[in-house]
N, C-alpha and C positions, 0 to 999 in steps of 0.2 A: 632577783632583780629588785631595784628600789625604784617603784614608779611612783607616777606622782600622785593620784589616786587609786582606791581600791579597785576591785572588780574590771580589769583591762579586757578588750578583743585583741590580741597579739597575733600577728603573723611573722615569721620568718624569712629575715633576706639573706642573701649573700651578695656582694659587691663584684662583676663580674667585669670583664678587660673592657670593654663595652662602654661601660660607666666612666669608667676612668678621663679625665680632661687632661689638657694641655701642663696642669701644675701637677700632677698625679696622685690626684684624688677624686674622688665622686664626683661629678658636676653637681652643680644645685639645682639644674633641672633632674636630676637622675630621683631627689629629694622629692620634689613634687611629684613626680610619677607615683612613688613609693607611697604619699600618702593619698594618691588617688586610690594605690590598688588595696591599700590596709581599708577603708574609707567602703569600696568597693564588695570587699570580702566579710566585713561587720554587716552590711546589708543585708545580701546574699544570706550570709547568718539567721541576721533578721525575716529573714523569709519575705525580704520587697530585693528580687533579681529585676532584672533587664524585663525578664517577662511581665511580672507584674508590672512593673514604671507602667509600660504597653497595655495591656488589660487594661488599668487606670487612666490612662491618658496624663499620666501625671510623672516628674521628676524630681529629685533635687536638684538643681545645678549652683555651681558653687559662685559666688560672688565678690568671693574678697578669702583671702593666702595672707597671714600673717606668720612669717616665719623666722626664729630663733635658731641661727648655723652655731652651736656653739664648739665644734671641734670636724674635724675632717674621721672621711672611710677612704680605706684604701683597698685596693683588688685581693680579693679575695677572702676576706672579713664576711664572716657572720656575725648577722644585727637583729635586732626585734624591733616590730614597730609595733607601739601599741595606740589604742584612740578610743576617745569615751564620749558618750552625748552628752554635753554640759549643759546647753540653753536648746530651750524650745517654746515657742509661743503657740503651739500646736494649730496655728492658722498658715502661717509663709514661712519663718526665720528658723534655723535649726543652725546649731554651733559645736563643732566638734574640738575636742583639742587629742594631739599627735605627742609620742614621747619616742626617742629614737634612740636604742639603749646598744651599747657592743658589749655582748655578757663576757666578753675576757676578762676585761677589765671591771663592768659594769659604768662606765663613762655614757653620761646623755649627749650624744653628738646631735642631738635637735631638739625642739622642740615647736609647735605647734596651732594656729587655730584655724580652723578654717568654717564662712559661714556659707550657707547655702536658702536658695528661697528655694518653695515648691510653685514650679510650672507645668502648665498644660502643655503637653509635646507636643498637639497639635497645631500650637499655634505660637509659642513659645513664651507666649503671657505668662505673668505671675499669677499664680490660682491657690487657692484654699486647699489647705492637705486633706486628703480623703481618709473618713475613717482609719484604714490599714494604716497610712503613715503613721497619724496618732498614735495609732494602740501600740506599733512596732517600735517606732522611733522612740516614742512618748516611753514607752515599759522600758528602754534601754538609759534613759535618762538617769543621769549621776542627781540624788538628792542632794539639797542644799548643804548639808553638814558633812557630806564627803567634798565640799569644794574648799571647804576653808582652813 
C-alpha cells in the first residue's frame, strides 16, 4: 500500500449490500462510520477503550469531519482504513487524519481529518486530557517531519 504517512493503524473493511445507496455505491454516511470505527479500534489499541473514557470521566468527542470522497466502493470490495495522530495540543484538541485505500487496485477512495476536544462525560464540558490521554494519544503522534 502507498499511504500517506509512515507508521499507519489499518483495519480491514469490506463493503457489504447494507452499505450500498440509491446510485450503487457506499453511502457517505457508510464512510463516516467507517472512520469512527478505524478511530475507535486505534484507541482500543491505544489501550484508552470505553472503559477507561469511564474510569476517567473523560472522552474524545469529535467536533468537526473534514472529508475528501475521492472515488466510490462498491459491494463487496475489500478496503483498508488507515489513520494517524497528527496534532495534539495535549490539553483539549487532538487531530486525526484517515486514508481509505482498495488494495486491488491500490486506489485512495478517501481521505480524511477529523478533530476531536477531550470532555468530562459527566457533564459534557470541554476538560483537560488526563495523564493516560497524553501519554497514549501523545506516544501515537506522527513527528513533525513525517508530516511533510
Amino acid at each position: 500500500m502507498t499511504w500517506d504517512y509512515a507508521n499507519p493503524f489499518v483495519i480491514d473493511l469490506r463493503v457489504n449490500a447494507d452499505d450500498i445507496d440509491g446510485l450503487g455505491h457506499a453511502n457517505n454516511a457508510v464512510y463516516v462510520s467507517w472512520l469512527e470505527r478505524c478511530a475507535w479500534r486505534h484507541s482500543q489499541f491505544l489501550g484508552l477503550d470505553l472503559a477507561e473514557y469511564r474510569r476517567l470521566d473523560r472522552a474524545m468527542a469529535v467536533v468537526r469531519h473534514e472529508i475528501d470522497y475521492l472515488a466510490s466502493a462498491y459491494e463487496d470490495q475489500q478496503l483498508q482504513m488507515a489513520t494517524w495522530i497528527v496534532e495534539s495540543d495535549n490539553r483539549l484538541k487532538m487531530s486525526r487524519h484517515f486514508q481509505l485505500i482498495r488494495p486491488e487496485d491500490g486506489l485512495t477512495l478517501l481521505r480524511a481529518k477529523t478533530t476531536f476536544v477531550c470532555i468530562e462525560l459527566s457533564t459534557g464540558k470541554p476538560k483537560r486530557m488526563p495523564p493516560e490521554f497524553v501519554e497514549g494519544y501523545g506516544g501515537a503522534l506522527l513527528s513533525a517531519d513525517l508530516l511533510q
